[in-house]
C-alpha positions as CSV (number, residue, x, y, z in Angstrom):
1,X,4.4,-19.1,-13.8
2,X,7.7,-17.3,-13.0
3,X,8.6,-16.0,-9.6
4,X,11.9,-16.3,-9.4
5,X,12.4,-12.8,-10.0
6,X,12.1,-11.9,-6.2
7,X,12.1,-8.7,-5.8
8,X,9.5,-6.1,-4.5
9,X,8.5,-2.4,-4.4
10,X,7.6,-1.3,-1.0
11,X,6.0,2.7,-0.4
12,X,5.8,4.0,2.5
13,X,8.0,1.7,4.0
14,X,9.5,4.1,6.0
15,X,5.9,4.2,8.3
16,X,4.6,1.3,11.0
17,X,3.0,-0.7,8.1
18,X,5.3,-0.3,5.4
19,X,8.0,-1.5,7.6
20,X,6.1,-4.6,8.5
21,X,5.4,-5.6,5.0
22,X,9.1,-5.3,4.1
23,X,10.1,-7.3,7.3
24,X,7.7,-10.2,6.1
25,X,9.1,-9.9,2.1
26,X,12.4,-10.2,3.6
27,X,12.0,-13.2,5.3
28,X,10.2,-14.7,2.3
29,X,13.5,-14.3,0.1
30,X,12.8,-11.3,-1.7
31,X,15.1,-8.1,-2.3
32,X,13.2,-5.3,-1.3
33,X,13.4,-1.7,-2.6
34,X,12.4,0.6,0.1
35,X,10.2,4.1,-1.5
36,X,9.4,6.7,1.1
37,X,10.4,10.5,1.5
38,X,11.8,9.7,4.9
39,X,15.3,9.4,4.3
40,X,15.9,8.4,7.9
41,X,13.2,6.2,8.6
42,X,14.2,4.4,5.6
43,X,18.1,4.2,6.3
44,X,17.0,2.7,10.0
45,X,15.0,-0.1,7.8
46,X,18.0,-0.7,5.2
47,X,20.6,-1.1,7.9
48,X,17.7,-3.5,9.7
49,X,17.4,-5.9,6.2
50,X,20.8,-5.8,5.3
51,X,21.6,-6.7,2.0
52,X,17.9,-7.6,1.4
53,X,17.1,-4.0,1.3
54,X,17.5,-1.1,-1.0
55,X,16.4,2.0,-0.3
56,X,15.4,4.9,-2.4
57,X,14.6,8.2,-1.6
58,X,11.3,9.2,-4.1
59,X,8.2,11.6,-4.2
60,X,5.6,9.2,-5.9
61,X,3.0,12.0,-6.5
62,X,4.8,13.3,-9.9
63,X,5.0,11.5,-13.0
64,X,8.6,12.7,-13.4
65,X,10.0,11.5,-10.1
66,X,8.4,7.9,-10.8
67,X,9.6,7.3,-14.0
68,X,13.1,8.5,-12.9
69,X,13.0,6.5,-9.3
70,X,12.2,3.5,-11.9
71,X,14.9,4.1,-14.3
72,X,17.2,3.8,-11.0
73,X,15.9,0.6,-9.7
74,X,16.1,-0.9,-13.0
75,X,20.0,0.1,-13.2
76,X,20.9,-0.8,-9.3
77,X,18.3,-3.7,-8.9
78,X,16.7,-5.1,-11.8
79,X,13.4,-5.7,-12.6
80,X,10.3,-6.2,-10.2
81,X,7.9,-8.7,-9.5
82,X,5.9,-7.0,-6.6
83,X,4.6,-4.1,-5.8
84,X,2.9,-3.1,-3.1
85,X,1.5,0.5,-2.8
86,X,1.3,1.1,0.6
87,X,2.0,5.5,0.9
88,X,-0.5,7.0,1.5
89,X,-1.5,10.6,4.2
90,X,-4.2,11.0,5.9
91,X,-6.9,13.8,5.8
92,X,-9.3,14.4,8.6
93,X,-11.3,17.4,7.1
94,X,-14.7,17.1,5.5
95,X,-15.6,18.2,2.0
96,X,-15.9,22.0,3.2
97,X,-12.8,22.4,5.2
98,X,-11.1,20.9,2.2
99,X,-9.1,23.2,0.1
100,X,-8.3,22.8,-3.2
101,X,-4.3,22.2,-2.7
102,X,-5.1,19.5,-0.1
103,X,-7.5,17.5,-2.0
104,X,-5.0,17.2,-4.8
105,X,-2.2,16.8,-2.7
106,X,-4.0,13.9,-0.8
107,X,-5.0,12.2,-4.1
108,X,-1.4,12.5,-6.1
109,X,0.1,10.7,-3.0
110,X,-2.6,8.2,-2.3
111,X,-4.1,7.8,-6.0
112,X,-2.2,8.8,-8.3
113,X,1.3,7.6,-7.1
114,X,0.1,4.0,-7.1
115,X,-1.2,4.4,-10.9
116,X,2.3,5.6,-11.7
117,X,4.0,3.2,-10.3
118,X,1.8,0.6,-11.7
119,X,2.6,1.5,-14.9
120,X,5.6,1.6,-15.0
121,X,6.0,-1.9,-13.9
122,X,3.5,-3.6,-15.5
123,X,4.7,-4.2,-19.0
124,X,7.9,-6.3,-17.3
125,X,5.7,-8.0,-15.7
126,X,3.3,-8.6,-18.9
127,X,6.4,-9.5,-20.9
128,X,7.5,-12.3,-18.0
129,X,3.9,-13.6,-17.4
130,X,3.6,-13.3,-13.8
131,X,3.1,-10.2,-11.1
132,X,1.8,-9.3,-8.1
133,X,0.4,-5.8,-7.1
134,X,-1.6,-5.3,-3.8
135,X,-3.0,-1.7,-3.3
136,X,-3.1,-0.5,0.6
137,X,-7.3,1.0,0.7
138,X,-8.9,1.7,3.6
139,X,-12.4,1.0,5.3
140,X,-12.9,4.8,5.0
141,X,-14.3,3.7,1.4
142,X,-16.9,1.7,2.3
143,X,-18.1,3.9,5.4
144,X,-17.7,7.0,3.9
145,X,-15.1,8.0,7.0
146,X,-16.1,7.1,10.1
147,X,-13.3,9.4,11.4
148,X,-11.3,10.3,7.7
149,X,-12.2,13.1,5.8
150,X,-13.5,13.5,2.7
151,X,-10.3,13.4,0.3
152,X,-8.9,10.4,2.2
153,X,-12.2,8.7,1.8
154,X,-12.2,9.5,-1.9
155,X,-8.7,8.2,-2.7
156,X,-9.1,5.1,-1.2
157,X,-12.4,4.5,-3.0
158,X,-11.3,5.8,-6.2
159,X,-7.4,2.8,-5.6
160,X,-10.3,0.5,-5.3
161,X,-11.3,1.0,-8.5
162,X,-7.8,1.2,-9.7
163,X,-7.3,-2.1,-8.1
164,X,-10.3,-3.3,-9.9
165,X,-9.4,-2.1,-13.3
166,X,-5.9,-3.0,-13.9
167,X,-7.0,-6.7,-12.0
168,X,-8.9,-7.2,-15.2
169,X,-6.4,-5.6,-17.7
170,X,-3.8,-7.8,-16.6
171,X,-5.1,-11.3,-15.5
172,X,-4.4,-12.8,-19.1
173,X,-0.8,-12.4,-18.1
174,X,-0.4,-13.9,-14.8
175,X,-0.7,-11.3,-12.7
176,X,-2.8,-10.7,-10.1
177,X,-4.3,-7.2,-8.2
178,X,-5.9,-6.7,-5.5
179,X,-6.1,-4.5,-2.9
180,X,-6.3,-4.7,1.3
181,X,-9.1,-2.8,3.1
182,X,-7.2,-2.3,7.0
183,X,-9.5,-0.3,9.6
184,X,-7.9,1.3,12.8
185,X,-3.8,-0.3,12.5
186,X,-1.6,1.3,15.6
187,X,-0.1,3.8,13.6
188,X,0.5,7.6,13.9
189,X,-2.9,7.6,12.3
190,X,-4.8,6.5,15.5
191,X,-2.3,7.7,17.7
192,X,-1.7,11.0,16.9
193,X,-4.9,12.0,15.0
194,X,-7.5,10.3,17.1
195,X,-8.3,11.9,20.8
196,X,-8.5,9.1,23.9
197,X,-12.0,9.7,23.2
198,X,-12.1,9.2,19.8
199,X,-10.2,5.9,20.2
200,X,-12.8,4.6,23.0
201,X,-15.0,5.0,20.9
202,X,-13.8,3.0,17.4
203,X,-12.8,0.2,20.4
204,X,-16.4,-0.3,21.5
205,X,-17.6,-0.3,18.1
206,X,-14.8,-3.1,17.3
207,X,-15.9,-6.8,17.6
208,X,-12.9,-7.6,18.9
209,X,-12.2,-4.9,21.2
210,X,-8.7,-3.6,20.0
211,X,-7.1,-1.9,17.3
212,X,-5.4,-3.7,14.2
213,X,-1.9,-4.8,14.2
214,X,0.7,-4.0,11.6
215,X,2.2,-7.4,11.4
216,X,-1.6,-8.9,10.6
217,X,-1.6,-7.0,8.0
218,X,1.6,-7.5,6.4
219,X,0.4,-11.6,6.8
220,X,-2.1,-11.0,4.5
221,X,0.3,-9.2,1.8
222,X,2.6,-11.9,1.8
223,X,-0.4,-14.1,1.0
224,X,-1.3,-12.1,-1.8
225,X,2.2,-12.2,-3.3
226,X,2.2,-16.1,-2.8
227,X,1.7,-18.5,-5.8
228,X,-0.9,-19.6,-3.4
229,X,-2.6,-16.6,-4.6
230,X,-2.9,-17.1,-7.9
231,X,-6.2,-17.7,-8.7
232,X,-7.0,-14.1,-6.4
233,X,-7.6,-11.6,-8.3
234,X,-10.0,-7.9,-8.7
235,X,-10.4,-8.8,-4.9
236,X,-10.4,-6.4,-1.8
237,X,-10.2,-8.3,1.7
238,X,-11.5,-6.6,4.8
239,X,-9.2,-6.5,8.0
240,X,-11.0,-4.6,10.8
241,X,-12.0,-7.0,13.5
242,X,-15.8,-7.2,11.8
243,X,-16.3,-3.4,12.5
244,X,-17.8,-4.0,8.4
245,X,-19.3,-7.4,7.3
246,X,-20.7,-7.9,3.9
């Protein structure tokens, strides 16, 4: 096992969960390279981290921007040992409201930027026998969207099976995937999205009567990223307050 390569890939750190994850990486010792298209949001984090930080300015949904965004880390940072896919936007419409631009726009960011990414960081990881990848899904793939629409819904299924996939491909090499089901976090997501109503309701359906914190979820990254983890792997673990049990 070698970890002593700390350094991690955070997307969408720029947003309320992204930053919390790259908080808690931080304070475990590891260099993290901030991905998001918000170049201010991002520069707010960098100057936050300090010299624990790098940030990079990258569109995941092409092929082209990901391999070059790579090439740049490995020049300016090195190589990586974790990466969590976190970016993702959010899609309220159902299948027939859904055009054609926004489906695929919704699945390049939240599907296929983490498959990119993944591959381009995997044989490194291969080579040094040892990895971590966690994949942010969503409860909206087991319900079928409570309140998400039907691309969302479909992304985050389909980054399931992604997770599920490249968890088998590459457990002979000590790595590990797995992936991080979150219902309902305070994010612009519930906040601006949801009406008062709306969030009523999702609280009275919520065994424990409030929404999801961004800092519980980023505990159960840096679990994942642990060598505590290690024997973890192909597995998806709920966080919603028991809105789903199975």
């Amino acid at each position: 096992m070698d970890d002593t390569i700390k350094q991690a890939i955070v997307t969408g750190a720029g947003g309320v969960l992204g930053r919390a994850v790259a908080r808690f990486l931080a304070k475990e010792g590891y260099r993290v390279v901030l991905v998001d298209v918000a170049a201010a949001s991002l520069e707010t984090l960098a100057q936050e981290l300090g010299a624990k930080a790098h940030a990079l300015v990258l569109d995941i949904s092409a092929p082209e921007n990901v391999a070059a965004g790579c090439d740049k880390i490995r020049r300016e940072v090195g190589d990586i040992s974790v990466l969590i896919n976190n970016a993702g936007i959010l899609s309220n419409n159902k299948a027939v409201e859904t055009s054609a631009r926004e489906w695929r726009q919704v699945m390049a960011v939240n599907l296929d930027g983490a498959f990119y990414l993944s591959r381009e960081w995997l044989p490194a990881m291969k080579a040094r026998g040892w990895g971590r990848i966690v994949n942010v899904c969503s409860l909206a793939m087991k319900t079928g969207g409570l309140t998400a629409g039907t691309a969302y819904t479909s992304s985050k299924g389909a980054l399931a099976s992604l997770t599920f996939s490249l968890a088998r491909e590459c457990a002979p090499f000590g790595i590990t995937v797995n992936g991080i089901s979150p219902a309902y976090i305070k994010t612009p997501m519930i906040t601006d999205f949801l009406s008062t109503d709306q969030q009523k309701q999702l609280l009275a359906q919520i065994p424990v009567g409030r929404f999801c914190e961004a800092e519980e979820v980023a505990h159960a990254v840096a679990f994942l990223v642990s060598p505590l983890s290690g024997f973890i792997t192909g597995e998806i673990i709920d966080i919603n307050g028991g809105l789903q049990m199975d």
